[in-house]
SETOR-866847 format. One line per 10 residues: number of its first residue (from 1); for each residue x negated, y negated, z negated of C-alpha. Coordinates in steps of 0.5 Angstrom, whole numbers, plus 500, padded with zeros to 3 digits. Each point is the difference from the previous one (the first is absolute). Layout:
NUM) X/Y/Z | ...
//
This chain:
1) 433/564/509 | 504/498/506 | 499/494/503 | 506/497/505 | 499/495/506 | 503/493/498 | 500/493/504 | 497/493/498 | 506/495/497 | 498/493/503
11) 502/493/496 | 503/494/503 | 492/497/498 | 497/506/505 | 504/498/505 | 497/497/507 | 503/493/503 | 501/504/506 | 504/506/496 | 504/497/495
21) 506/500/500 | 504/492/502 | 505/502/494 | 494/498/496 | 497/494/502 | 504/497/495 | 495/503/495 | 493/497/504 | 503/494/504 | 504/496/495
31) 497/494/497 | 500/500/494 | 500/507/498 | 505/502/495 | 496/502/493 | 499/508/499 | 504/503/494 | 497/499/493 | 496/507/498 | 499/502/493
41) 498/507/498 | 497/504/495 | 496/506/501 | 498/505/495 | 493/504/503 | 502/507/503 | 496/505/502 | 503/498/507 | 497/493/500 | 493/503/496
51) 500/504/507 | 502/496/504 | 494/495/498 | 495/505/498 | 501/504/506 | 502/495/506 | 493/502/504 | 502/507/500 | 507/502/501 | 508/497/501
61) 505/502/496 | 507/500/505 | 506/502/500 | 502/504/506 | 506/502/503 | 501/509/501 | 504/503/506 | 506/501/495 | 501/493/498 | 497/501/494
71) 493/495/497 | 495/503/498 | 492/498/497 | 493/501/502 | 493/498/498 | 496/498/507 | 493/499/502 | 499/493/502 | 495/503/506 | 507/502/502
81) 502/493/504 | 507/498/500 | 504/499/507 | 496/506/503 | 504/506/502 | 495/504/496 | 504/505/497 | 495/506/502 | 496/497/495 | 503/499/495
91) 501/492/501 | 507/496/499 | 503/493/501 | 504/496/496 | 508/500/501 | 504/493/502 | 505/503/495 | 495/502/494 | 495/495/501 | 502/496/493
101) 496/506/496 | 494/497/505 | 495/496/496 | 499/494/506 | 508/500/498 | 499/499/493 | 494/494/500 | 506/496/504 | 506/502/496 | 496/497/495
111) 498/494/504 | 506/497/502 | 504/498/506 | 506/502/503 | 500/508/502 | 503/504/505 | 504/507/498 | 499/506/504 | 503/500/507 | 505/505/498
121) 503/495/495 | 498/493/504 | 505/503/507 | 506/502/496 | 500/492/496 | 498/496/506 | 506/504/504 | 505/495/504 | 505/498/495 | 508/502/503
131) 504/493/500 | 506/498/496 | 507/501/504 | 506/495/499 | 507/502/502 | 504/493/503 | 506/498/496 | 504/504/506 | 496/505/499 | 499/499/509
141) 492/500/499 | 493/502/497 | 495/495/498 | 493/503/499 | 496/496/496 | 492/502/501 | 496/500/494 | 493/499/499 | 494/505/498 | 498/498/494
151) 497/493/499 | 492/497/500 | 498/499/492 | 499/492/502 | 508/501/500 | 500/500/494 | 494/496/499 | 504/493/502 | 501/496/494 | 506/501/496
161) 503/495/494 | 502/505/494 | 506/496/497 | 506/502/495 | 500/506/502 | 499/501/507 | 494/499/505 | 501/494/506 | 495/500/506 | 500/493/501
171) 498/499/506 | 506/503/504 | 504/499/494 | 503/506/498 | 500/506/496 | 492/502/500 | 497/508/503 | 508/499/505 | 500/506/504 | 503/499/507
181) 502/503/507 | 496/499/507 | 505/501/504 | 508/501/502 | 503/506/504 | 508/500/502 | 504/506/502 | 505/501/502 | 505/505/496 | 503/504/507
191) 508/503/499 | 496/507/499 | 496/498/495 | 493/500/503 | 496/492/501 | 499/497/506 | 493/497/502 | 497/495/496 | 500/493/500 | 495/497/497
201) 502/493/497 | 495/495/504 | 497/493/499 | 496/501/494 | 493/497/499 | 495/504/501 | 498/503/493 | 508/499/498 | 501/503/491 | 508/501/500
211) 503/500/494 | 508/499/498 | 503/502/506 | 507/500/499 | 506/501/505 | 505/495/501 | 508/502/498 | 502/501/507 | 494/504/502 | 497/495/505
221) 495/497/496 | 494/502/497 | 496/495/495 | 493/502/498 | 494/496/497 | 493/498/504 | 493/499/497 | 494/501/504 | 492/500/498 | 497/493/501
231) 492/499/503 | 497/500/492 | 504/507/498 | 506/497/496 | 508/502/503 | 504/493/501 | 506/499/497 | 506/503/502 | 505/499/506 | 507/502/500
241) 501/503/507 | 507/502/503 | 500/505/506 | 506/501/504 | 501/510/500 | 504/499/507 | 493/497/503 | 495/501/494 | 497/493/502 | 497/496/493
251) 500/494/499 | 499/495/495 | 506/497/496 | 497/494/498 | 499/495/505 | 495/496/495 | 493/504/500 | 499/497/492 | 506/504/498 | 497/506/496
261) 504/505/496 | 500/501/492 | 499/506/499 | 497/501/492 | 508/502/498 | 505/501/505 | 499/498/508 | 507/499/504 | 506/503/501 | 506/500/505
271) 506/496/498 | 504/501/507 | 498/504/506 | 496/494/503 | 498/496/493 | 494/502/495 | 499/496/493 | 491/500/500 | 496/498/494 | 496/496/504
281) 493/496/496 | 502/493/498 | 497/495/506 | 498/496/495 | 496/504/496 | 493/499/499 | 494/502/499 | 500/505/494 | 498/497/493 | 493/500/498
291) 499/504/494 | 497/494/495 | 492/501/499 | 500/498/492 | 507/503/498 | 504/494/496 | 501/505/494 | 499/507/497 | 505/505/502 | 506/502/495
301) 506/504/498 | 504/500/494 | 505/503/496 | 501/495/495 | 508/503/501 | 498/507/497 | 504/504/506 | 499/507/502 | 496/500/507 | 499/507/502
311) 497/501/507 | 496/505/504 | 493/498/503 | 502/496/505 | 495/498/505 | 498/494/504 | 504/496/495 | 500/491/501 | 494/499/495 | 500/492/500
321) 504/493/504 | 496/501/505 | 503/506/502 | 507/498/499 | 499/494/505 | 496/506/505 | 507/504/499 | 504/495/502 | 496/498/505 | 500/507/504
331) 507/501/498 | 504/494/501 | 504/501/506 | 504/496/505 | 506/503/502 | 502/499/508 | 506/502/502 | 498/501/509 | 504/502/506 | 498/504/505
341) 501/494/505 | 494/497/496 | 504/495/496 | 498/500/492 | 503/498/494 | 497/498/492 | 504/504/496 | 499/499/492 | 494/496/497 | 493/503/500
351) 500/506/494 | 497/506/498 | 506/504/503 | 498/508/499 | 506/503/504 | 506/498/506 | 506/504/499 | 506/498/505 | 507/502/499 | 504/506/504
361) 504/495/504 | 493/494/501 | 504/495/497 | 494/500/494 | 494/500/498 | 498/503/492 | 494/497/499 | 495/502/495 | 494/495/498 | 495/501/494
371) 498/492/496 | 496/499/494 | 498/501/494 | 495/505/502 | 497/505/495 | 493/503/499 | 503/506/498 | 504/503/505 | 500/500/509 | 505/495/503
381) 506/506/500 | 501/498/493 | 500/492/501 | 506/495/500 | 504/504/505 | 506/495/503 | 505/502/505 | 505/495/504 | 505/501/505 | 499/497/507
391) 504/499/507 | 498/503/505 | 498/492/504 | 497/498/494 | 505/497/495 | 499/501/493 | 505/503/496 | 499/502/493 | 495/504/494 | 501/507/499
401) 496/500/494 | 492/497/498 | 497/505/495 | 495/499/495 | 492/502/501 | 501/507/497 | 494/501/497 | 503/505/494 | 503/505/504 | 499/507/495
411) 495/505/503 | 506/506/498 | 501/503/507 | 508/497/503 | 498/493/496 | 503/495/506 | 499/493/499 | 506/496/497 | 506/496/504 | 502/501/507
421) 496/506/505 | 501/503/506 | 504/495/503 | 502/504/506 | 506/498/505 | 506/505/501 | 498/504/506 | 507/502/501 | 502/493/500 | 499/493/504
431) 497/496/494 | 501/503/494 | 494/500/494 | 499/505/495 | 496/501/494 | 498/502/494 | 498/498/493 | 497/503/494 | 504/500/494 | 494/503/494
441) 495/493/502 | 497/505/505 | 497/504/494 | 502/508/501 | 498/501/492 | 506/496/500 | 506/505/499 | 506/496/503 | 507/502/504 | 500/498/505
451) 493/499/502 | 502/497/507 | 505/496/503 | 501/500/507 | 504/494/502 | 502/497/508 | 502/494/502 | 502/496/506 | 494/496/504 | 504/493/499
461) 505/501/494 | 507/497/501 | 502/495/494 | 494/502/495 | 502/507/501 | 496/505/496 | 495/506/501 | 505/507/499 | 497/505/497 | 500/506/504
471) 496/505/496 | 497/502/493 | 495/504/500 | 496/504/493 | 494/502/503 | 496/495/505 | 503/498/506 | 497/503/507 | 504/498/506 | 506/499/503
481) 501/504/507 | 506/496/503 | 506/503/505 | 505/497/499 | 507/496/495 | 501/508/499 | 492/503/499 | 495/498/497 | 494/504/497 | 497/497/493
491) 493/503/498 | 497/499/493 | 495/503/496 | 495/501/493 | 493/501/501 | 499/504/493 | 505/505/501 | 499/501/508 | 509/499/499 | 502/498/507
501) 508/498/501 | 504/499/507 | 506/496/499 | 506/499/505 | 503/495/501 | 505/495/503 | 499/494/499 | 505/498/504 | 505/503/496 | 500/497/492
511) 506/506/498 | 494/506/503 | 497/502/494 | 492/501/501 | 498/507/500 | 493/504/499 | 499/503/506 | 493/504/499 | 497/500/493 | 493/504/500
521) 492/500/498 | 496/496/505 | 495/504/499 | 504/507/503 | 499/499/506 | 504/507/501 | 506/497/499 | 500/493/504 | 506/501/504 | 497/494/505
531) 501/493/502 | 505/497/504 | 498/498/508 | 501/493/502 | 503/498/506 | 498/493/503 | 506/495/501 | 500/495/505 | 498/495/495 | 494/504/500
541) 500/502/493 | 502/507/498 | 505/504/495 | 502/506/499 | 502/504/506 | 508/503/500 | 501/506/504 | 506/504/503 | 500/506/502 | 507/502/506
551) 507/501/497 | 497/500/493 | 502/493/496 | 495/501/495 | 496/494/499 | 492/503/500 | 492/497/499 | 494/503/502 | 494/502/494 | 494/501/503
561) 496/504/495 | 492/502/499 | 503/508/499 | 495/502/495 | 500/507/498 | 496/505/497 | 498/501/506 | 498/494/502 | 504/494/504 | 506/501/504
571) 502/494/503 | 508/500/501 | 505/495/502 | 507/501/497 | 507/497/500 | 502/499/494 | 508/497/498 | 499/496/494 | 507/500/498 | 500/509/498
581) 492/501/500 | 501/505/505 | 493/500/506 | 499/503/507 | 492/502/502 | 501/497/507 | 492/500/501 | 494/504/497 | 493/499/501 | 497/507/503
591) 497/504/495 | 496/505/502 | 494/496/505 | 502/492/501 | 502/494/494 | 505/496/503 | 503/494/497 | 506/495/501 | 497/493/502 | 506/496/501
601) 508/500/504 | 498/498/507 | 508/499/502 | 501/494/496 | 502/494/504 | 507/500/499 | 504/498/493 | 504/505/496 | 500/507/501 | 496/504/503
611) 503/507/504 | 496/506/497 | 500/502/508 | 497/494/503 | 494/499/494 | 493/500/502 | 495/501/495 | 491/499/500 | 496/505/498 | 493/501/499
621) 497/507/501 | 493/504/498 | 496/505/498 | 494/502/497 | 497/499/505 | 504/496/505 | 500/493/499 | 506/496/498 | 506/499/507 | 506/496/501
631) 507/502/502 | 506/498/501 | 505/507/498 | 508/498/502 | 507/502/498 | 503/505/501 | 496/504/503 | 493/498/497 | 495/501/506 | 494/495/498
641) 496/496/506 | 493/499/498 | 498/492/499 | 493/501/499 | 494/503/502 | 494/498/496 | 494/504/500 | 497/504/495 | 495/495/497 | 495/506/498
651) 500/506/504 | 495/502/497 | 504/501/493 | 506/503/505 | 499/507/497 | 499/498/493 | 503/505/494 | 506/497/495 | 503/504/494 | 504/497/495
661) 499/505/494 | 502/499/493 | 497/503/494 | 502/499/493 | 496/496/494 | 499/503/493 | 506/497/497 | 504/503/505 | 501/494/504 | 501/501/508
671) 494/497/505 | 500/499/506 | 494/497/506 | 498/501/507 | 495/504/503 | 497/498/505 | 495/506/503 | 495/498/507 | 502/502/506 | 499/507/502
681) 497/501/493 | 502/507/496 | 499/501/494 | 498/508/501 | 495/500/505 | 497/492/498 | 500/501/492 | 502/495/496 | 499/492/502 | 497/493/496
691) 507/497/498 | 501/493/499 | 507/498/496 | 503/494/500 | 505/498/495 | 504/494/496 | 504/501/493 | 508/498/499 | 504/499/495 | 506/505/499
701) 505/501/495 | 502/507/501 | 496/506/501 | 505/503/505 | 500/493/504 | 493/501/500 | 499/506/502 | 505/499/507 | 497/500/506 | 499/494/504
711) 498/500/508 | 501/505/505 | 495/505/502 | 502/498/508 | 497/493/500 | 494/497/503 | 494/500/497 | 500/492/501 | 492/498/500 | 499/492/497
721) 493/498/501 | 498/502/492 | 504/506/500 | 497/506/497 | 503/504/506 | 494/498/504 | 495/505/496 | 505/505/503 | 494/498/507 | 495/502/495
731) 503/507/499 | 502/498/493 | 507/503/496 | 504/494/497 | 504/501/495 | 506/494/502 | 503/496/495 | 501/505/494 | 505/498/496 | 497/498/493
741) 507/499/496 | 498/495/494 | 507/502/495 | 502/497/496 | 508/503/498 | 505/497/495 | 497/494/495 | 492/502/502 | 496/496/504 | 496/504/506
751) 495/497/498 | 498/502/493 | 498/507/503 | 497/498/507 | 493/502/500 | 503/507/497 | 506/500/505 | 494/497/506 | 496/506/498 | 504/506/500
761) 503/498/507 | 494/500/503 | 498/506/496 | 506/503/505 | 498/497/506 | 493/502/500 | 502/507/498 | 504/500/506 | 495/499/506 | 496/505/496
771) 505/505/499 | 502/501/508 | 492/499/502 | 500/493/504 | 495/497/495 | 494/501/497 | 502/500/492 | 491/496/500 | 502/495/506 | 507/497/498
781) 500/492/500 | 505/495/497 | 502/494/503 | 506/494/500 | 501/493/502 | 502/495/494 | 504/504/496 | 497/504/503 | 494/499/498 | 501/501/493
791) 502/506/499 | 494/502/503 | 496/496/496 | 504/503/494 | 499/508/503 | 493/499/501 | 500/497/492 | 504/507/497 | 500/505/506 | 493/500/502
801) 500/507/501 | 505/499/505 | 497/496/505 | 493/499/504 | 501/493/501 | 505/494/500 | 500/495/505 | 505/494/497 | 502/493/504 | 503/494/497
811) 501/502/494 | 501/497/493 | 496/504/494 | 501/496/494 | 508/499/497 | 498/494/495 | 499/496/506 | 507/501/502 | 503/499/493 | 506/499/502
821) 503/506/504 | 497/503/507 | 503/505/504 | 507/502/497 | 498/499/493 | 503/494/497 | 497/501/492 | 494/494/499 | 493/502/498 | 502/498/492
831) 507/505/500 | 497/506/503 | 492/499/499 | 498/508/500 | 503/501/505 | 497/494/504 | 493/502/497 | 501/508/502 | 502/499/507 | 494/494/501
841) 494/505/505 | 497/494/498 | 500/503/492 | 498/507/502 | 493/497/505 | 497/504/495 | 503/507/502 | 500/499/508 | 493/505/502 | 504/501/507
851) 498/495/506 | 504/495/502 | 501/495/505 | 503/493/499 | 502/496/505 | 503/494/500 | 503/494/503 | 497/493/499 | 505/496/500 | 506/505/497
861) 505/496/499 | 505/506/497 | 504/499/494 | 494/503/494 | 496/503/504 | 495/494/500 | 492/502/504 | 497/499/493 | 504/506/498 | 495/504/505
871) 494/497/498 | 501/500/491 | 502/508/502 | 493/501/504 | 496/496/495 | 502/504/494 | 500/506/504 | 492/498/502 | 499/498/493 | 502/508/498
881) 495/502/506 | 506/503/504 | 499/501/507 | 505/495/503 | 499/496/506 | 504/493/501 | 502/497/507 | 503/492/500 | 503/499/507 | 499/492/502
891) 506/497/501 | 505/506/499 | 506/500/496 | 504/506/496 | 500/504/507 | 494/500/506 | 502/496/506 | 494/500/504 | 497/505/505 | 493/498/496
901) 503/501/493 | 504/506/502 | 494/504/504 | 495/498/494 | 505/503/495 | 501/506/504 | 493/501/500 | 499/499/493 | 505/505/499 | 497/505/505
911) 494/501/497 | 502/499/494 | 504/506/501 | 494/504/504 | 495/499/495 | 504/502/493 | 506/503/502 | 497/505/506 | 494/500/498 | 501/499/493
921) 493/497/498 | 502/497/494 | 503/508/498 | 493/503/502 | 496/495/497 | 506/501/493 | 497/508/501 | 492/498/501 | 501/497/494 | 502/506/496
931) 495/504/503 | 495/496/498 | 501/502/493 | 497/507/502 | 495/503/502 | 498/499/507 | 501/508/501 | 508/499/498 | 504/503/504 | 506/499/495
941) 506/498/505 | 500/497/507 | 498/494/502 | 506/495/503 | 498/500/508 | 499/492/503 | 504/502/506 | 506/498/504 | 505/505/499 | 495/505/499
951) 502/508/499 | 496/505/495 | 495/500/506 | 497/494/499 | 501/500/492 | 495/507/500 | 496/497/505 | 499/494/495 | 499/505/495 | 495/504/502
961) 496/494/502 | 501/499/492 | 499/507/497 | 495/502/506 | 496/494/498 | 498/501/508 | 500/492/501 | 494/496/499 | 505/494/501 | 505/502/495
971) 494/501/494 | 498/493/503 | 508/496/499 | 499/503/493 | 493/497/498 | 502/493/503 | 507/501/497 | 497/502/493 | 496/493/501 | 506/496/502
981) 504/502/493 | 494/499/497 | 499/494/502 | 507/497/500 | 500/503/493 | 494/495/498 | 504/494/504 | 507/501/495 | 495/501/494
//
């Protein structure tokens, strides 16, 4: 048997004061320490763990890694002392990347506490995060927004008020777990499209959190919010800052120390260049009210009336009085109309005002605010909903509308609320509003014409002028994009048939008839002809960009379009004549290395037409391997300048292989996924890899909508810091999102045939990898997040023959617990209940034989996926004896924000993929377990190897030892497992 030389992996907790690293101290120093995640696990006895215990005084069981890159296993004498450089001898150390498999690690994971994932992974996550850009409204410079690393768990340890649906940090009064911005860097945009040195935006505290940081129309003013960490941990409240762009010098814009912004709906708006409406706090609100210490009486809700109220599994509902008075107290505003020349103004009396919209010409405010009666039953977005329309200098002028609380809106999808919705004003006018109103009471199981209503009306009617009708629509209204009297585009659709209509218009014109523009499937993305770009106005609103082109009268606009092809996505811009129908590609994205998109007209200062010869657009260009770059491309001759230069945020990965295959599912249905190889890695010479294939199912309607290729084989391989791309630093093949169409074509239900449909299309992936030799057919692992993460449950349920193991975070396990609809089905439990029952993992615990591990965020706030999902689906899983490990992260929601959660996460992950998927411990001990039916001289079948990525060389070796019989340990780990199955055989009985 050949031994390999391997290196020791130190834990965070191994480390020296004097060698840790300064990003960790956090872990140590900061008082109090966050609590560890919550660790349940079961684990059945294995010939592994009966060896590991019986024989720890004798050998190690480590994973090495060999000279072509693959794992490979070994028995070693205990003689042999880890670290030394003995390899004349025989002796070995343990690898910083495989000593998950060690059994000093095992005894920690088991004992709780944060970990820390390997340093190939750890490097990649905590890279420094590129800033966010923003162009000015003149197009004339950049701002840099720098973004933060991930943040420390006592971020999100701060105390947070659940209410109505949303969650509030009461101490800064605004939404809870708010990301911000760390500084502000302006550039200026030169004539031959490079940037000018950067100006850093000066005067900030020390320790600033920026947020809401917005230009002023002309361009000379940026607004921000400022908070900052105070002596006991906790963020202040907000302050609205203002910083002049010429001199980048920041300065708060109340003179009054006691004024603080509201943010817990809405925060401020420009009204003019020099004027911000803010939602202030109240001055005279007081100290929050006190939850009573013998309740007045019991908790009630009732339906004496008999309606119909369906809703989905809304979290952080208002469970009592109490609640209501703490919501209002946390989201009552003031609204201040505040000058840059310091000079305030109240505006309105205090409200719960959800949303600020001035008018094109910032003669009005729309302003929208929510007031009681509040439910039990739904968030705050369904309560009593008023909007008024205002003068910009604060005069009252009238109600809009004041909708009832909407507790019975339909589950069915395209359901609206009923009344007046979707008050916009006309981008393309001074203070025109127009809005829609359902014509089915908002229920789509009502079959009517029309269905919608589109009507328009002046801000200030003259002589009790009516609203007109400017449009009527059959399926639901989506949108208006605006240009002018003579265009508009109006967009409606229906959810069940995936049918999505684009209507032109003139609203200006009662004598033009409507006419259907494009009628299509929202599902085929191989015929969408593009959106229409914007142009911005000197308003600062933005329509429909017109285009002409030299000595040509025709009137044309530009469709921006995703290209999707069989091939993958080409981006295109065309000009198109609305009149004939007739285009002109006038750009294409590469297709041969780079993926290049449209982003937005940089040549839009001016109103009306825009000359084809003098447009310049934005752009965005990468690669596989190149990360995403800006440009400026001009007509006519189409040069591009690069704008930005941001660095590869990890070059460790610079050289990783991506392929878009397809591959074709048992009924013929086309499939599509991303492979993604290691860097330098060839099948051919290193055999095949342990694969990890993550995953999320959608609905479809169409087997060839389902089938269409979707991405584009030249995109950056994006890394989030959960993503399962960061295994490809573990030299694993990931199978990338593989569409697992659930079709559901003419009047049947996809879901009727999920779990067949699920399994089948996973049946085709897996059948893939193996056939082009990436992935070993006994090392494939499954994985998902949410939606995600039952599928997985469910494969490992009815295709266990697929997987090694599954990891699944944030999941829902149990439909009867989402009785009324989840994800895309909008059935209740009572009209499909065998559908619900037969796609439940939750139901078939008793078929999950493969591990899986759990992972779950305390205090998921997600819509169905409540944290008890995790924790029933463990406890019956452990009540049938499956391998099965649950991680509960404290404070995280449905996603992981803090760098501990995210490090542990990614730990569980890795050495649950090294210990069942590379070194498949729970296949070998599945193969043990048949062969202990024979005779102990069987030599029947080979045994599956316990290695990482091993080939047939190790297999033999480790079939040699068992035919052989030359290892006393051997015949020891049998003995003690005979003993362990026993003895567990006794405790079950």
């Amino acid at each position: 048997m050949r031994l390999h030389k391997v290196y020791h992996r130190f834990s965070l907790l191994s480390l020296s004061s004097s060698s840790r690293p300064h990003h960790h101290l956090s872990l140590f120093l900061s008082p109090p320490s966050p609590p560890p995640p919550i660790l349940s696990a079961l684990r059945t006895p294995t010939p592994t763990t009966a060896f590991r215990r019986s024989a720890r005084r004798r050998c190690h069981l480590v994973v090495a890694a060999s000279s072509t890159g693959k794992m490979t296993a070994g028995l070693v004498a205990i003689e042999a002392v880890p670290g030394e450089d003995t390899s004349s001898n025989g002796a070995v150390s343990i690898t910083p990347n495989d000593a998950a498999v060690a059994e000093y690690e095992e005894d920690s994971a088991l004992a709780g506490g944060y970990q820390l994932p390997p340093p190939e992974i750890r490097s990649i996550v905590d890279s420094p995060p590129i800033p966010a850009i923003s162009f000015s409204p003149r197009r004339d410079k950049i701002l840099y927004l720098k973004r933060r690393a991930l943040p420390p768990l006592a971020d999100l340890a701060r105390p947070e008020e659940k209410l109505a649906g949303i969650r509030i940090d009461g101490k800064c009064n605004t939404r809870s777990r708010m990301s911000y911005y760390t500084g502000i860097g302006i550039h200026q945009l030169m004539d031959d499209g490079t940037i000018g040195p950067e100006k850093e935006v000066h005067g900030l505290p020390d320790g600033a959190k920026i947020n809401f940081v917005s230009w002023s129309n002309d361009a000379q003013h940026l607004s921000f919010s400022i908070r900052v960490d105070e002596e006991d941990g906790s963020s202040s409240k907000l302050r609205v800052w203002i910083a002049d762009v010429e001199s980048g010098e920041a300065r708060p814009l109340f003179q009054s120390s006691d004024i603080y912004l509201n943010a817990v709906f809405d925060n401020f708006v420009w009204v003019d260049d020099s004027t911000l409406l803010v939602c202030t706090i109240p001055l005279s609100r007081g100290d929050p009210p006190k939850k009573p210490f013998v309740p007045s009486g019991p908790k009630i809700q009732a339906n004496e009336q008999k309606n119909v109220i369906q809703a989905r599994t809304f979290q952080d509902l208002l469970k009592d009085k109490y609640d209501e008075d703490l919501f209002d107290y946390y989201a009552t505003s003031q609204l201040v109309l505040a000058s840059l020349d310091g000079t305030t103004k109240r505006f309105g009396p205090p409200s719960v005002y959800t949303s600020l919209d001035p008018s094109p010409d910032h003669r009005y405010i729309l302003v929208r605010s929510i007031h009681r009666p509040y439910s039990f039953t739904v968030p705050c977005g369904r309560f009593p909903k008023k909007v008024d329309l205002w003068t910009a200098d604060g005069q009252f002028v009238r109600e809009l509308c004041d909708l009832p609380l909407a507790e019975d809106i339909p589950i069915a999808h395209s359901s609206v609320r009923k009344g007046m919705r979707s008050i916009n004003w006309r981008a393309d006018k001074p203070s025109t509003l127009y809005w829609a109103e359902t014509q089915d009471g908002g229920d789509a199981k009502v079959e009517v014409s029309p269905r919608d209503i589109i009507y328009t009306q002046a801000a200030e009617p003259i002589d009790g002028e009516q609203p007109t009708i400017l449009h009527k629509l059959d399926l639901r209204y989506g949108g208006i994009s605006w240009c002018n009297n003579s265009l508009a585009l109006v967009y409606e659709s229906w959810y069940k048939t995936r049918r999505t209509r684009t209507w032109v218009i003139s609203p200006g014109s009662e004598d033009v008839s409507p006419r259907i523009l494009f009628d299509r499937s929202s599902e085929d993305v191989y015929s969408d002809p593009g959106s229409p770009m914007l142009r911005r106005t000197i308003n600062g609103t933005y329509v429909i960009a017109t285009i002409k082109k030299e000595n040509d009268d025709t009137t044309y606009i530009l469709l921006n379009g995703s290209g999707a092809t069989p091939q993958g996505n080409v981006p295109f811009l065309d000009l198109f004549d609305i009149n004939t129908g007739s285009k002109e590609r006038i750009w294409e994205s590469d297709k041969e290395k780079y993926y290049e998109t449209v982003v937005a007209l940089i040549s839009d200062q001016n109103d009306g037409y825009l000359n084809l010869n003098e447009m310049k657009i934005l752009t965005s260009k990468e690669s596989k391997t190149e990360n995403t770059q800006y440009f400026i491309q001009s007509w006519p001759d189409k040069k591009a300048w690069q704008v930005t230069n941001f660095p590869h945020p990890y070059p460790q990965l610079a050289s990783l292989q991506k392929e878009m295959i397809r591959y074709q599912r048992m009924d013929g249905v086309q499939l599509t996924a991303t492979l993604y190889l290691p860097p330098g890695y060839d099948p051919s010479k290193d055999g095949p890899l342990p694969c990890l294939i993550w995953s999320y199912p959608g609905e479809f309607k169409s087997k060839d909508a389902a089938g269409q290729v979707r991405g584009s084989p030249n995109e950056f391989a994006g890394i989030g810091p959960t993503s399962p791309l960061l295994w490809l630093a573990r030299r694993f093949a990931i199978l990338s999102g593989p569409t697992i169409p659930i079709i559901g074509e003419g009047n049947e239900e996809a879901n009727d045939r999920y779990v067949e449909q699920l399994v089948s299309s996973a049946q085709a992936a897996v059948d893939e990898v193996i056939r082009r030799g990436v992935a070993h057919p006994d090392k494939i692992a499954i994985g998902g997040h949410s939606y995600g993460a039952f599928m997985t449950a469910n494969l490992l349920a009815h295709a266990p023959h697929l997987f090694s193991c599954g990891i699944a975070r944030s999941g829902a396990y149990n439909r009867t617990l989402t009785p009324f609809g989840f994800q895309n089905e909008d059935r209740t439990l009572w009209e499909a209940t065998s559908t619900y029952v037969e796609m439940s993992p939750f139901i078939a615990a008793n078929k999950i034989k493969k591990p899986i591990l759990l992972i779950h965020g305390e205090e998921d706030s997600n819509s169905g996926t409540l944290t008890m999902q995790s924790e029933r689906f463990f406890n019956a899983l452990k009540g049938h004896g499956a391998l099965c490990r649950l991680v509960i992260l404290p404070y995280e929601s449905h996603g992981y924000a803090a760098r501990e959660s995210i490090m542990h996460t990614l730990w569980e992950t890795d050495r649950w993929l090294h210990k069942y998927c590379v070194q498949n411990v729970a296949g070998a001990n599945d193969t043990l377990n048949k062969d202990d039916s024979k005779e102990d001289n069987s030599s029947d079948g080979k045994a599956v190897s316990a290695t990482g990525g091993g080939g047939a060389e190790v297999d033999n070796q480790w079939h040699d030892l068992k035919t052989k019989q030359k290892s006393s340990l051997y015949h020891e780990m049998k003995v003690m497992r005979r003993r362990r199955v026993r003895c567990l055989a006794e405790w079950r009985c």
